[in-house]
Chimera marker file (.cmm) of the C-alpha trace (Angstrom):
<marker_set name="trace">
<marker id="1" x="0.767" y="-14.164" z="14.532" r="1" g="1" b="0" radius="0.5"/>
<marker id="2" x="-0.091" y="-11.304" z="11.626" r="1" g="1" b="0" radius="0.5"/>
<marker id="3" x="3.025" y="-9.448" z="11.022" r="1" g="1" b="0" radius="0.5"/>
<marker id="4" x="2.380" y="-5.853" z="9.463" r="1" g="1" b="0" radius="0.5"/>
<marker id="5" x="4.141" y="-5.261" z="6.417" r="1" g="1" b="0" radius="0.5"/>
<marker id="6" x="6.612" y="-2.135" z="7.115" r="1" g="1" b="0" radius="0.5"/>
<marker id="7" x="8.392" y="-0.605" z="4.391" r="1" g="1" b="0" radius="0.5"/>
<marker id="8" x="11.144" y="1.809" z="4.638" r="1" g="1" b="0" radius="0.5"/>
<marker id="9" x="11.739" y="5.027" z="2.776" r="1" g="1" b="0" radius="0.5"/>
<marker id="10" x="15.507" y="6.940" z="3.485" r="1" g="1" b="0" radius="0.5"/>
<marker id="11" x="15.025" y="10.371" z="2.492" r="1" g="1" b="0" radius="0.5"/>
<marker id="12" x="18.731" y="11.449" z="2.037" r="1" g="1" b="0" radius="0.5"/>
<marker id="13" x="19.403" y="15.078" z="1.065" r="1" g="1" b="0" radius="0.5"/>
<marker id="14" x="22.813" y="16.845" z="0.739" r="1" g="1" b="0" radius="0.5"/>
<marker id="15" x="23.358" y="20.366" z="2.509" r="1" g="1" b="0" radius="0.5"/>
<marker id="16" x="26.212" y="22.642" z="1.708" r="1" g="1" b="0" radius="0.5"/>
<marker id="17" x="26.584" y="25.409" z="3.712" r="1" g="1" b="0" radius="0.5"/>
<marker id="18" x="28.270" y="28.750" z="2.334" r="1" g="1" b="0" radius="0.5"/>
<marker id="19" x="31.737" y="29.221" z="3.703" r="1" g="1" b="0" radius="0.5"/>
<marker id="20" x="35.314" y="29.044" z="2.401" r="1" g="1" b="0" radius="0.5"/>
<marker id="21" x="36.579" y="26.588" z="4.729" r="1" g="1" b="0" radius="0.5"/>
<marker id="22" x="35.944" y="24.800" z="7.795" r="1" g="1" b="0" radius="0.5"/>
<marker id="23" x="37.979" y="23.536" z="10.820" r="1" g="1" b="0" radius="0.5"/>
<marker id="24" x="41.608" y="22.154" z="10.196" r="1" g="1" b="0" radius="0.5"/>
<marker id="25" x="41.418" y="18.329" z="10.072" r="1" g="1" b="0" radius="0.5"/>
<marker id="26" x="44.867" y="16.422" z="11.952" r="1" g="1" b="0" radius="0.5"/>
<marker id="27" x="45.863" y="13.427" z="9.883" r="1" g="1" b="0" radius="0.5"/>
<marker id="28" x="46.648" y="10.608" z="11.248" r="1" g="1" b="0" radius="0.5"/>
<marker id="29" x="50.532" y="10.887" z="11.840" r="1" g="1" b="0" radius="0.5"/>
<marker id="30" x="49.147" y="14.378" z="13.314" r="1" g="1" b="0" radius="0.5"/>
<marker id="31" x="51.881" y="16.005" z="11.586" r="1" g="1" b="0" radius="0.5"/>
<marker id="32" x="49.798" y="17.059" z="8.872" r="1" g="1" b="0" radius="0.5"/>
<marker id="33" x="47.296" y="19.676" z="9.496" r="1" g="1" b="0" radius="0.5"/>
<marker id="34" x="44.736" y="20.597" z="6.393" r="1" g="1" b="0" radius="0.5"/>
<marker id="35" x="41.562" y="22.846" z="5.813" r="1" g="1" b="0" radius="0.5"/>
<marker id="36" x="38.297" y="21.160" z="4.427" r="1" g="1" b="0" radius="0.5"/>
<marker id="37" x="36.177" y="22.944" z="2.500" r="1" g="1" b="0" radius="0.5"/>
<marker id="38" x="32.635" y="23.359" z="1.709" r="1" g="1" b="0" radius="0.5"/>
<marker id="39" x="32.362" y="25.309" z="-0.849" r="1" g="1" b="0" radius="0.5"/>
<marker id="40" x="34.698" y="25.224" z="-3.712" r="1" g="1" b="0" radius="0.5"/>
<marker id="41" x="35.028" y="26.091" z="-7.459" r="1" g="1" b="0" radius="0.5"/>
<marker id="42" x="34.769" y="22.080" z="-8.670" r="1" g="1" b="0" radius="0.5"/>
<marker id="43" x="32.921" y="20.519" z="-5.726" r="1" g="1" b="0" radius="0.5"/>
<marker id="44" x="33.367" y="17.028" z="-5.860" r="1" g="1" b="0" radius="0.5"/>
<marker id="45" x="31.289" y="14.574" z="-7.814" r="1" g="1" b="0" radius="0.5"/>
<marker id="46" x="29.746" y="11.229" z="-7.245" r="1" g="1" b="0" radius="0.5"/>
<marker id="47" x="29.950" y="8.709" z="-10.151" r="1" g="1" b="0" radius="0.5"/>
<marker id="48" x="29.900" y="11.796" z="-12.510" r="1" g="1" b="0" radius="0.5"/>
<marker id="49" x="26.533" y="13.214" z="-11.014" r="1" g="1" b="0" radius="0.5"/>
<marker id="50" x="25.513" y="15.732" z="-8.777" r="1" g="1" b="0" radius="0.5"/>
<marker id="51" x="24.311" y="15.083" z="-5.119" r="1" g="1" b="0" radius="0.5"/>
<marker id="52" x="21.273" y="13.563" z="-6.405" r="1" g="1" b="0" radius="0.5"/>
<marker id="53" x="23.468" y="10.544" z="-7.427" r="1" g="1" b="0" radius="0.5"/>
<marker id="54" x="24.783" y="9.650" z="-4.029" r="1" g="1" b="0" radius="0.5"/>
<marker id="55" x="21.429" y="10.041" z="-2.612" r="1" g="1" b="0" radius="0.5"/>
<marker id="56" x="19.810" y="7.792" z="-5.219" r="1" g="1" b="0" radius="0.5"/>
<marker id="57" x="23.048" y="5.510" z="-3.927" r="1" g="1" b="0" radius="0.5"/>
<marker id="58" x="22.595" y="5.581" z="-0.636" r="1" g="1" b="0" radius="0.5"/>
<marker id="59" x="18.900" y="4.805" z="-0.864" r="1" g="1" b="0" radius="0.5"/>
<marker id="60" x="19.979" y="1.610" z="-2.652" r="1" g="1" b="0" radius="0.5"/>
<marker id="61" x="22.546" y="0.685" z="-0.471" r="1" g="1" b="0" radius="0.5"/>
<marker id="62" x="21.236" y="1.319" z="3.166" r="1" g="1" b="0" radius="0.5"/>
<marker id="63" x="19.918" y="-1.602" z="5.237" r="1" g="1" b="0" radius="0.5"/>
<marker id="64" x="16.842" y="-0.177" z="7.505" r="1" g="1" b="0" radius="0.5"/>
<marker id="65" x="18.417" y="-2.255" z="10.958" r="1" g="1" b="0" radius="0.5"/>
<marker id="66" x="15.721" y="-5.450" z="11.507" r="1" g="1" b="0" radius="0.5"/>
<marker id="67" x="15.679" y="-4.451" z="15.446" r="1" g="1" b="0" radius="0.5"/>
<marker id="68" x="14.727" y="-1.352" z="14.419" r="1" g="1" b="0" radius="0.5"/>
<marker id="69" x="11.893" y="-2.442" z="12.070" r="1" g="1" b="0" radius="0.5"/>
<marker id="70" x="11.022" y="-4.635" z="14.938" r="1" g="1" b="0" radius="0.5"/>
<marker id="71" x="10.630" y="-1.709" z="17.857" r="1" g="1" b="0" radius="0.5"/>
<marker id="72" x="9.527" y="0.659" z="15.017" r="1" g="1" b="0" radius="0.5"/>
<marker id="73" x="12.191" y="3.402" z="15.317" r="1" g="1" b="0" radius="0.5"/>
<marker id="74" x="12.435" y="5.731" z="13.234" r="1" g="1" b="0" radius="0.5"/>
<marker id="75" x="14.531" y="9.083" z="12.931" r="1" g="1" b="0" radius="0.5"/>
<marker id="76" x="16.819" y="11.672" z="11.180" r="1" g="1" b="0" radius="0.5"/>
<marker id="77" x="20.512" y="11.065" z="11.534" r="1" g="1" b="0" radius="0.5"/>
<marker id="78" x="23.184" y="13.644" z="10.379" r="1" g="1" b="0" radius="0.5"/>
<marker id="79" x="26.478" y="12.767" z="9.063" r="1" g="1" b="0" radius="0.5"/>
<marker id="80" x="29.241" y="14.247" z="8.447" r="1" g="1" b="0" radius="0.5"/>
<marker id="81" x="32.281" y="13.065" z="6.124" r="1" g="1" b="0" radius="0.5"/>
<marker id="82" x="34.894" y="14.539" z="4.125" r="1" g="1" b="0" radius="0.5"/>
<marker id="83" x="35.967" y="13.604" z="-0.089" r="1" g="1" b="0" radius="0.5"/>
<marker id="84" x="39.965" y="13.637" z="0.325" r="1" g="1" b="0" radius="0.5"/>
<marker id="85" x="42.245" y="14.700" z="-2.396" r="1" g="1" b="0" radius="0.5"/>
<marker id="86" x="41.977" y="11.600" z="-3.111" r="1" g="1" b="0" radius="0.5"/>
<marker id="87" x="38.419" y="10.754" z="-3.342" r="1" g="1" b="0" radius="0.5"/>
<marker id="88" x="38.318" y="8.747" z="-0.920" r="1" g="1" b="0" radius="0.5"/>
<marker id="89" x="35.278" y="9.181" z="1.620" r="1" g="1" b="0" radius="0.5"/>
<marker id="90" x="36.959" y="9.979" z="5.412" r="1" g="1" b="0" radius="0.5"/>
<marker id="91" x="36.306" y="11.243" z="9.221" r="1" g="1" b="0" radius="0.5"/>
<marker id="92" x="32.888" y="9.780" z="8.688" r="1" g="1" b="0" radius="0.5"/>
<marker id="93" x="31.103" y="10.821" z="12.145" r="1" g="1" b="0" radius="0.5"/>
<marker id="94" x="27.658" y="11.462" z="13.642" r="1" g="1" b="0" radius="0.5"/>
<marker id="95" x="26.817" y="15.372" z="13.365" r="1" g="1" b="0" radius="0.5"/>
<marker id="96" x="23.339" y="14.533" z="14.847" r="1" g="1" b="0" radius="0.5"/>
<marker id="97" x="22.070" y="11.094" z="16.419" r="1" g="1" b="0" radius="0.5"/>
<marker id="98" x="18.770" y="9.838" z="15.683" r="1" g="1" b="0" radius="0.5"/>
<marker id="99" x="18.167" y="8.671" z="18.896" r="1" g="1" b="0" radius="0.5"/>
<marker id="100" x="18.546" y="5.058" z="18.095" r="1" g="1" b="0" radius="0.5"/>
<marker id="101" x="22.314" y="3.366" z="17.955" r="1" g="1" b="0" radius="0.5"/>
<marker id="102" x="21.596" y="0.614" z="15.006" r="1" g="1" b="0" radius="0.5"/>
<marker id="103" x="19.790" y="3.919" z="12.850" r="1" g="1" b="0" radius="0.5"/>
<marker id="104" x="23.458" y="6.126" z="13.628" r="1" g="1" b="0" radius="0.5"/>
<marker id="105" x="25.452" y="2.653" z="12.936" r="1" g="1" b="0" radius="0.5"/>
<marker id="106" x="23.581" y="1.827" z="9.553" r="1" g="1" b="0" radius="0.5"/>
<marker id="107" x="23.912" y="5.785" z="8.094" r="1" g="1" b="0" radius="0.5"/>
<marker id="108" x="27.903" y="5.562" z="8.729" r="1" g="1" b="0" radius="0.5"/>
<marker id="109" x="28.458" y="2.436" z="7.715" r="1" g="1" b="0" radius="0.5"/>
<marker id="110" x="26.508" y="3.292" z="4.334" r="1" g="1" b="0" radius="0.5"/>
<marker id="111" x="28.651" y="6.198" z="3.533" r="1" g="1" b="0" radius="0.5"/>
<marker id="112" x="31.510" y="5.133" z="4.807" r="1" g="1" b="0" radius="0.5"/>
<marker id="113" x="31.157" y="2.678" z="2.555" r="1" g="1" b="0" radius="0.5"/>
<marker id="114" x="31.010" y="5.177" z="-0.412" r="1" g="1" b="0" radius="0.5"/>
<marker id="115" x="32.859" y="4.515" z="-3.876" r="1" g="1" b="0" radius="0.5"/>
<marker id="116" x="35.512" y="6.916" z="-4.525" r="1" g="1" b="0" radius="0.5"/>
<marker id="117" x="34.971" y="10.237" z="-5.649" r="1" g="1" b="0" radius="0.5"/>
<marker id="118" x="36.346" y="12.442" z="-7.730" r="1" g="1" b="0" radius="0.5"/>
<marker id="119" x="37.743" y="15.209" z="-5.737" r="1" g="1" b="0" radius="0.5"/>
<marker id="120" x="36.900" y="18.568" z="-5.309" r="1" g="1" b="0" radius="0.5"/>
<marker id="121" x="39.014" y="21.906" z="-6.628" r="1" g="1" b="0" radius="0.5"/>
<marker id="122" x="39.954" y="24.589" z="-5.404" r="1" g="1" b="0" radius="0.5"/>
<marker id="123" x="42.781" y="26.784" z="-7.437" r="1" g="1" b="0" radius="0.5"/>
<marker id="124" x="43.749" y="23.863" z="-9.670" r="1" g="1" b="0" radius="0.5"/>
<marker id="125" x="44.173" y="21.871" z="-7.571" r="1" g="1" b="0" radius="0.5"/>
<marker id="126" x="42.723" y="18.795" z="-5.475" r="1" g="1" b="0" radius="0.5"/>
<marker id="127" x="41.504" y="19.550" z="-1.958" r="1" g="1" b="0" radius="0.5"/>
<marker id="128" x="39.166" y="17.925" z="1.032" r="1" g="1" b="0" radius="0.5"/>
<marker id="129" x="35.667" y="18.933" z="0.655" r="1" g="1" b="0" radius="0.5"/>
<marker id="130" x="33.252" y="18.713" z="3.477" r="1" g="1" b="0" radius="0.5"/>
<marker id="131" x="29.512" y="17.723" z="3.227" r="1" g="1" b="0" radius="0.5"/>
<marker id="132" x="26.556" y="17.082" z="5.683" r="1" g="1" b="0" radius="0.5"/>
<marker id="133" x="24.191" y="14.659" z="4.588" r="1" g="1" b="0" radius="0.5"/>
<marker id="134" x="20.778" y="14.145" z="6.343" r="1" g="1" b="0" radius="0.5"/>
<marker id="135" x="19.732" y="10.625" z="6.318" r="1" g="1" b="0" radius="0.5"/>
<marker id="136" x="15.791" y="9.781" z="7.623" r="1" g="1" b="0" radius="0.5"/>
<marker id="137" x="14.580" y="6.240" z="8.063" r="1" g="1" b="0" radius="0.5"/>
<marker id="138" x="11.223" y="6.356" z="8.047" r="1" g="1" b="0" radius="0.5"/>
<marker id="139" x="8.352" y="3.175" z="8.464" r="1" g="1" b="0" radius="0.5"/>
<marker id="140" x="5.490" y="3.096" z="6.828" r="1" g="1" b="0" radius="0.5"/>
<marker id="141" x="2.619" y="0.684" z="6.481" r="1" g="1" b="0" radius="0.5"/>
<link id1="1" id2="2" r="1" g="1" b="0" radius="0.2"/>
<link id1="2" id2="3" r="1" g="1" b="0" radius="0.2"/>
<link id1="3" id2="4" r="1" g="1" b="0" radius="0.2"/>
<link id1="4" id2="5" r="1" g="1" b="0" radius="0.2"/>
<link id1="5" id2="6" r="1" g="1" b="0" radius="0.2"/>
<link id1="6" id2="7" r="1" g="1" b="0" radius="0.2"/>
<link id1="7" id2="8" r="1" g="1" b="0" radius="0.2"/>
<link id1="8" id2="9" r="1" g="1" b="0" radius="0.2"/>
<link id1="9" id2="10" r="1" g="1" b="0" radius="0.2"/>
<link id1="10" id2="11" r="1" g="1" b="0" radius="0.2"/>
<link id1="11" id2="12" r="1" g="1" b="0" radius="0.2"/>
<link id1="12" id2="13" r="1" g="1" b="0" radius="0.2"/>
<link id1="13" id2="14" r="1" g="1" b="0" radius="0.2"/>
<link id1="14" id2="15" r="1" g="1" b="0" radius="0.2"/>
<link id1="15" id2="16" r="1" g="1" b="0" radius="0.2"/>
<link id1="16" id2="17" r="1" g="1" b="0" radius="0.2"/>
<link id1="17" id2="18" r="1" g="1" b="0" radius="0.2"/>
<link id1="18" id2="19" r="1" g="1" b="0" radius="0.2"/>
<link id1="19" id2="20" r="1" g="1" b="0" radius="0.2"/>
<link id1="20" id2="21" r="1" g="1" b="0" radius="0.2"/>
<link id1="21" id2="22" r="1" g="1" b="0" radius="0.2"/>
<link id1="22" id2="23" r="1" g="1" b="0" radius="0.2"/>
<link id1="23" id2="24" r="1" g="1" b="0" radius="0.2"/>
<link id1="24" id2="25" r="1" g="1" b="0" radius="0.2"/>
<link id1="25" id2="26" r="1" g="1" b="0" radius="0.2"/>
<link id1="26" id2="27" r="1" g="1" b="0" radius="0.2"/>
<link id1="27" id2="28" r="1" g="1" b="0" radius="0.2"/>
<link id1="28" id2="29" r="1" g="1" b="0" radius="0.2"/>
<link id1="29" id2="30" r="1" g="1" b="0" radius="0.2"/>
<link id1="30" id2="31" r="1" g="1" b="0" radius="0.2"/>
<link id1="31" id2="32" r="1" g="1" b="0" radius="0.2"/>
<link id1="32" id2="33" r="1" g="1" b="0" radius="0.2"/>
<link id1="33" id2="34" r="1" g="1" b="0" radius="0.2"/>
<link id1="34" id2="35" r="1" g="1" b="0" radius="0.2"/>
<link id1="35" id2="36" r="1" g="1" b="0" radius="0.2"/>
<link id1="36" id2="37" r="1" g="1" b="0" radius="0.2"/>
<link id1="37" id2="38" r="1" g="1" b="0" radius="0.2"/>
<link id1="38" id2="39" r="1" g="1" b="0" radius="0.2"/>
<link id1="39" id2="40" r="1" g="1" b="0" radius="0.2"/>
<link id1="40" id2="41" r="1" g="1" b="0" radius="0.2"/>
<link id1="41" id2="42" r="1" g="1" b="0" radius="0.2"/>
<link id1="42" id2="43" r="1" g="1" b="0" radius="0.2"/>
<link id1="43" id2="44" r="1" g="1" b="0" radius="0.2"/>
<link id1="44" id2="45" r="1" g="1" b="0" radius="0.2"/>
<link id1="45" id2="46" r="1" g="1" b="0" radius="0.2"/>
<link id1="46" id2="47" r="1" g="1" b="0" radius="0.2"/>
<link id1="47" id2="48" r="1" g="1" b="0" radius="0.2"/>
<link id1="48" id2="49" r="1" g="1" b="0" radius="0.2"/>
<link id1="49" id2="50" r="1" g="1" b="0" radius="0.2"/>
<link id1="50" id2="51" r="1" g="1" b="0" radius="0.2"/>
<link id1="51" id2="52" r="1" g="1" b="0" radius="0.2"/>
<link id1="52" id2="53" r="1" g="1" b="0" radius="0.2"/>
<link id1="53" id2="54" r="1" g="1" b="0" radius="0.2"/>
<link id1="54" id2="55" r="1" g="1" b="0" radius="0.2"/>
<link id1="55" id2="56" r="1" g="1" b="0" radius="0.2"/>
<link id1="56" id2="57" r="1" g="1" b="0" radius="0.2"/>
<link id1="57" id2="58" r="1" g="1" b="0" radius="0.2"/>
<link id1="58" id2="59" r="1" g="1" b="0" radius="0.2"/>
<link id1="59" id2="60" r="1" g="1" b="0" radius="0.2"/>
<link id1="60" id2="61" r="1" g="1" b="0" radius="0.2"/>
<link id1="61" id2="62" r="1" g="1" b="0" radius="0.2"/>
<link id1="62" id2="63" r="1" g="1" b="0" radius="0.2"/>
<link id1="63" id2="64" r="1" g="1" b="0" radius="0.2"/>
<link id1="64" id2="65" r="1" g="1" b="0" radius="0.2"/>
<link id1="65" id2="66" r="1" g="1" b="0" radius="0.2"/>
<link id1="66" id2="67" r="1" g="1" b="0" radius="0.2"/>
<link id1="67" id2="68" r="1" g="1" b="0" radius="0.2"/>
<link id1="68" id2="69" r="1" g="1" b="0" radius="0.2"/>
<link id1="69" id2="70" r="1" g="1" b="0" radius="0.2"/>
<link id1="70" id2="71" r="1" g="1" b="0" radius="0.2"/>
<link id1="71" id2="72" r="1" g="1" b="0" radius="0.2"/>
<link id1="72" id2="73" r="1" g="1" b="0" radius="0.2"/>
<link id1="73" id2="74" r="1" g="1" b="0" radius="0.2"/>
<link id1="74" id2="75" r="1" g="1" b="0" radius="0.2"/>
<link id1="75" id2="76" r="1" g="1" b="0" radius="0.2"/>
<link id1="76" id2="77" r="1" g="1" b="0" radius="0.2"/>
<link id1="77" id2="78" r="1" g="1" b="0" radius="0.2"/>
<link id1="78" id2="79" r="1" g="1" b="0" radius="0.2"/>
<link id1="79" id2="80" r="1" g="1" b="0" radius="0.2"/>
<link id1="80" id2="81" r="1" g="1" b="0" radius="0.2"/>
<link id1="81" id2="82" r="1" g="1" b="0" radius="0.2"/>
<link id1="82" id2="83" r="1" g="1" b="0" radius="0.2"/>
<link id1="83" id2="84" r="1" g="1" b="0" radius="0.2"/>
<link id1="84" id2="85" r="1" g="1" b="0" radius="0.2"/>
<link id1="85" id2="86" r="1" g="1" b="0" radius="0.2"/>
<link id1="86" id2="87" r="1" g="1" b="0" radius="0.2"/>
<link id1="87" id2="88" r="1" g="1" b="0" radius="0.2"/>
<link id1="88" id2="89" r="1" g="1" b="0" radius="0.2"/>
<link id1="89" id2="90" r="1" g="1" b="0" radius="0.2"/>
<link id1="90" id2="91" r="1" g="1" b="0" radius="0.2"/>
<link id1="91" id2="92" r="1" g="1" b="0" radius="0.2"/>
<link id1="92" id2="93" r="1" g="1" b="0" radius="0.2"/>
<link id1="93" id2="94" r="1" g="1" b="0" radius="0.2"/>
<link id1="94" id2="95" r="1" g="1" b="0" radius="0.2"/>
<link id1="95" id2="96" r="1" g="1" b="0" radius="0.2"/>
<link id1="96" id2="97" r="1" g="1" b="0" radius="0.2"/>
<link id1="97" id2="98" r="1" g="1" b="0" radius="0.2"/>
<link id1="98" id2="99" r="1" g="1" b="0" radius="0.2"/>
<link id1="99" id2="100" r="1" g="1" b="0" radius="0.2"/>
<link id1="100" id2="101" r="1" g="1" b="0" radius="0.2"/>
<link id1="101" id2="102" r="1" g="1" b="0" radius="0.2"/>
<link id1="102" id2="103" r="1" g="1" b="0" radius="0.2"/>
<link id1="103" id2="104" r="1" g="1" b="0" radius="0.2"/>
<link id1="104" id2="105" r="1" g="1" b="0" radius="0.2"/>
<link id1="105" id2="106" r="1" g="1" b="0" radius="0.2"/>
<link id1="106" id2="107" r="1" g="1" b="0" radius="0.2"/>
<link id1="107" id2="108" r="1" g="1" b="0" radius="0.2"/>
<link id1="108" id2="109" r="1" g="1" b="0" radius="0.2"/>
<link id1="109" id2="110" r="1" g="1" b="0" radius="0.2"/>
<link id1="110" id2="111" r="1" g="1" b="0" radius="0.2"/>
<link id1="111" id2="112" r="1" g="1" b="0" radius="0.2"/>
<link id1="112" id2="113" r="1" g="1" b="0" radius="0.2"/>
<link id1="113" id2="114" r="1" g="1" b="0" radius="0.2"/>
<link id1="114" id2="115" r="1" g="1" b="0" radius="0.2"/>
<link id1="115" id2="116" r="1" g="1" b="0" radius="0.2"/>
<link id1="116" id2="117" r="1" g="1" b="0" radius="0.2"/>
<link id1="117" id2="118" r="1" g="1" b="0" radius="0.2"/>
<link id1="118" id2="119" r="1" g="1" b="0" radius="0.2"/>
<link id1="119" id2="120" r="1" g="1" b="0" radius="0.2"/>
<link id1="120" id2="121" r="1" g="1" b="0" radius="0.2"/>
<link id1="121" id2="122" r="1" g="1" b="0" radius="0.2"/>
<link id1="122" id2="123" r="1" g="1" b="0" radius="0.2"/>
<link id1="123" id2="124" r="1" g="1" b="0" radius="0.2"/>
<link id1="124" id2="125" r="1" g="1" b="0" radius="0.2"/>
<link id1="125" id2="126" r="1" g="1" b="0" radius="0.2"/>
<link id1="126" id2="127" r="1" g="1" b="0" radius="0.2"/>
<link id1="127" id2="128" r="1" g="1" b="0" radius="0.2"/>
<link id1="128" id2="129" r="1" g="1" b="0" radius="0.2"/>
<link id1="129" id2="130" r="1" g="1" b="0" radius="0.2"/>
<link id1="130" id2="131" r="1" g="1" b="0" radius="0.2"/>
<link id1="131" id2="132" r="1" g="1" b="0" radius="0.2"/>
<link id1="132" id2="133" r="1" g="1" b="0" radius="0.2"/>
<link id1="133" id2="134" r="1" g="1" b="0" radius="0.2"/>
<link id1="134" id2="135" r="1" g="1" b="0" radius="0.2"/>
<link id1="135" id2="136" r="1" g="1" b="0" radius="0.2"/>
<link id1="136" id2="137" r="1" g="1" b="0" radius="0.2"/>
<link id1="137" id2="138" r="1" g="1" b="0" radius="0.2"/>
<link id1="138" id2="139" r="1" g="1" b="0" radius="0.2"/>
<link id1="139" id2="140" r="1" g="1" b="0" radius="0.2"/>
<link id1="140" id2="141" r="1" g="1" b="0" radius="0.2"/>
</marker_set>
């Protein structure tokens, strides 16, 4: 049986919107209530680079799903996370599905698996930035 040869290209772009701050995020002991924001005097960085760099990272890191190749879907998903004060990558959620499960799974699990961060600033000091990143799988022959 002659197989065609798909390859995959993620087209990964980050979008910053331009407000303040955004909703109030509930830790976990729900005690704690904080702002993220999106923009911010020091936005946070990615291994010392710009957003370029995490795109050029997730690109490398992303697994286009097999079953996926297979039924060749393809699609744009939209996800949202937050950098802590920390720089640690959290709330990691779907903003806007593809339309295919394993494309939504693979796009959180690749930036939810993000290296740290160094955090963003606001005032001197550290504080949760917010960031929407569109991720595309795409086939092509």
């Amino acid at each position: 049986m002659k197989q065609k040869l798909l390859s995959f290209i993620a087209f990964i772009c980050i979008s910053f919107a331009a407000f303040s701050q955004v909703d109030t995020a509930i830790t976990e002991n729900k005690s704690d209530v904080e702002k993220a924001f999106l923009m911010v005097e020091e936005p946070a960085t990615f291994k010392g680079g710009d957003a370029s760099t995490f795109c050029q990272w997730v690109s490398k890191h992303v697994e286009y799903p097999k079953e996926c190749v297979e039924k060749v879907q393809m699609g744009k998903v939209i996800i949202q996370f937050r950098v802590s004060k920390t720089g640690d990558v959290t709330h990691v959620t779907v903003l806007k599905s593809s339309g295919f499960e394993l494309l939504d799974a693979e796009a959180v699990r690749v930036v939810s698996s993000s290296p740290k961060w160094k955090p963003a600033k606001q005032g001197g000091k550290n504080v949760i930035q917010q960031f929407n990143v569109p991720i595309s799988f795409y086939l092509a022959e």
